[in-house]
N, C-alpha and C positions, 0 to 999 in steps of 0.2 A: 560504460553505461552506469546509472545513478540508479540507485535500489535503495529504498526505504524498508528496515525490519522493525516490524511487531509482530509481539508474544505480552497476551493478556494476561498470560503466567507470571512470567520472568519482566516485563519491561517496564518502563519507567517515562512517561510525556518530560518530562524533563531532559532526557537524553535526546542527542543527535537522531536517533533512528538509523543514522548513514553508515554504521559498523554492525555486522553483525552479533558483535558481543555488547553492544549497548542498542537495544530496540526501544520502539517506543512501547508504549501500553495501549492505546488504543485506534482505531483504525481513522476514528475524526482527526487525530493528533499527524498520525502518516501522513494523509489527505491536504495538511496545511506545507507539511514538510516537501510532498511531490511536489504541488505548486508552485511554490517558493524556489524548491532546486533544479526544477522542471525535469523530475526522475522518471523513467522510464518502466519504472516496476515498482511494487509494492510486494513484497514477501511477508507471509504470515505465517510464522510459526507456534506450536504445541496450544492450540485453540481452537474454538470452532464460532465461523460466521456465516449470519445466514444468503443466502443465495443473489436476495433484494442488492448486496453491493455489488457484485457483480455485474447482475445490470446494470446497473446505475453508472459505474468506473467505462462498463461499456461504452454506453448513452454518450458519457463525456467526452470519449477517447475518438468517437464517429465525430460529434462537432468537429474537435480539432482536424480531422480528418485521416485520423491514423486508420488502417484497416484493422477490422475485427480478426480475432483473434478467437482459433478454435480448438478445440478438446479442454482439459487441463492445463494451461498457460500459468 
C-alpha cells in the first residue's frame, strides 16, 4: 500500500512525501503526490485540518468507486 505523509510542522513540498521521515508540507502538495502514485492513503501528522477535506477525499474516492470509509480511517 502507498501512503503519502504530511506534517505542516516538520514537512517539506519538496520532499517525496513517500517516507515517513520526509513528509510533505501541505495537504494540496499530498493530493498531487496520491494521484500521480495512485496512493492509497494520505497520513497527516502533528497538525490540524479542517473537516471540509475530508469530504472532499471522500466525494473523490465514491467517483472512483472505492467504498466509503467509517469512524477514524
Amino acid at each position: 500500500m502507498t501512503t503519502v505523509y504530511v506534517s505542516p510542522l516538520n514537512g517539506d513540498d519538496t520532499f517525496t512525501g513517500l517516507e515517513q521521515d520526509k513528509p510533505v508540507r501541505t495537504i494540496a502538495r499530498a493530493r498531487e503526490i496520491a494521484v500521480k502514485c495512485d496512493a492509497e492513503e494520505i497520513r497527516v501528522f502533528d497538525g490540524a485540518f479542517s473537516s471540509r477535506l475530508r469530504v472532499e477525499l471522500e466525494k473523490e474516492s465514491q467517483k472512483k468507486g472505492a467504498p466509503r470509509r467509517e469512524g477514524n480511517a
